[in-house]
C-alpha positions as CSV (number, residue, x, y, z in Angstrom):
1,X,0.0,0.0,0.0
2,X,1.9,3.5,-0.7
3,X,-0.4,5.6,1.4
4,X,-2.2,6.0,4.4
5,X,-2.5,4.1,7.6
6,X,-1.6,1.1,5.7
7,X,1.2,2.1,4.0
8,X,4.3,-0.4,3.0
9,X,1.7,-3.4,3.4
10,X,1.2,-5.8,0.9
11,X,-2.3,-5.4,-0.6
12,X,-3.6,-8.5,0.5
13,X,-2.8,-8.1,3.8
14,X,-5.0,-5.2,4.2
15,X,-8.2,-5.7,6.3
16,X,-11.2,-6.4,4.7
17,X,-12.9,-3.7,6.9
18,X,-10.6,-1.1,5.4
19,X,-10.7,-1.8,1.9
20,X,-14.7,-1.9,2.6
21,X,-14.3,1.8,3.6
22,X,-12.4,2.6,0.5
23,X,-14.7,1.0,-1.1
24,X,-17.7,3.4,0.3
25,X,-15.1,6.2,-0.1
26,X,-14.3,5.7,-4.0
27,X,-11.4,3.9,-5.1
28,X,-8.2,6.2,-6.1
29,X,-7.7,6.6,-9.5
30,X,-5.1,4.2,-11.7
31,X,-3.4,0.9,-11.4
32,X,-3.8,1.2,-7.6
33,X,-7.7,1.9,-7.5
34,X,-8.4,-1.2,-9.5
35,X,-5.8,-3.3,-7.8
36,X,-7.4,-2.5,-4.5
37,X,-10.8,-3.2,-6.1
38,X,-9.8,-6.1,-7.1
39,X,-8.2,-7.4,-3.7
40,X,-11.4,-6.0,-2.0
41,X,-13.7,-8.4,-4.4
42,X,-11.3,-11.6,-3.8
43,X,-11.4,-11.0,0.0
44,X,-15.3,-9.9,0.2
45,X,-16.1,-13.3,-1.7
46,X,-13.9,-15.6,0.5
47,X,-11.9,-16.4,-2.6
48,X,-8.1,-14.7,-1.5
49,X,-6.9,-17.8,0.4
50,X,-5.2,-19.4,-2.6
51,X,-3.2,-15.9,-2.6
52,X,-2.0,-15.9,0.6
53,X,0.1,-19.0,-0.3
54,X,2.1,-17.3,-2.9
55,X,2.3,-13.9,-0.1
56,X,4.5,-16.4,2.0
57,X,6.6,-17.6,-1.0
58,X,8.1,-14.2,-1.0
């Protein structure tokens, strides 16, 4: 994430609860907005799990 409270976290690892609030709020323009649109849709549907394998691969 390169801003905000969450910033220097990997995407994923951002809590569902915030990227709701983005959400709400109106995703920031770019490749960021639809990357954290993205993550917010895998996470909200309980489809991210698979993703957190290749996080720890890192």
């Amino acid at each position: 994430m390169p801003f905000g409270k969450h910033s220097g976290q990997a995407l994923l690892t951002l809590p569902l609860g915030y990227l709701c609030w983005l959400e709400r709020q109106g995703w920031p323009s770019g490749e960021i907005g639809a990357e954290l649109a993205l993550i917010y849709e895998l996470k909200h549907n309980g489809v991210a799990e698979p993703l957190y394998r290749l996080l720890a691969r890192r």
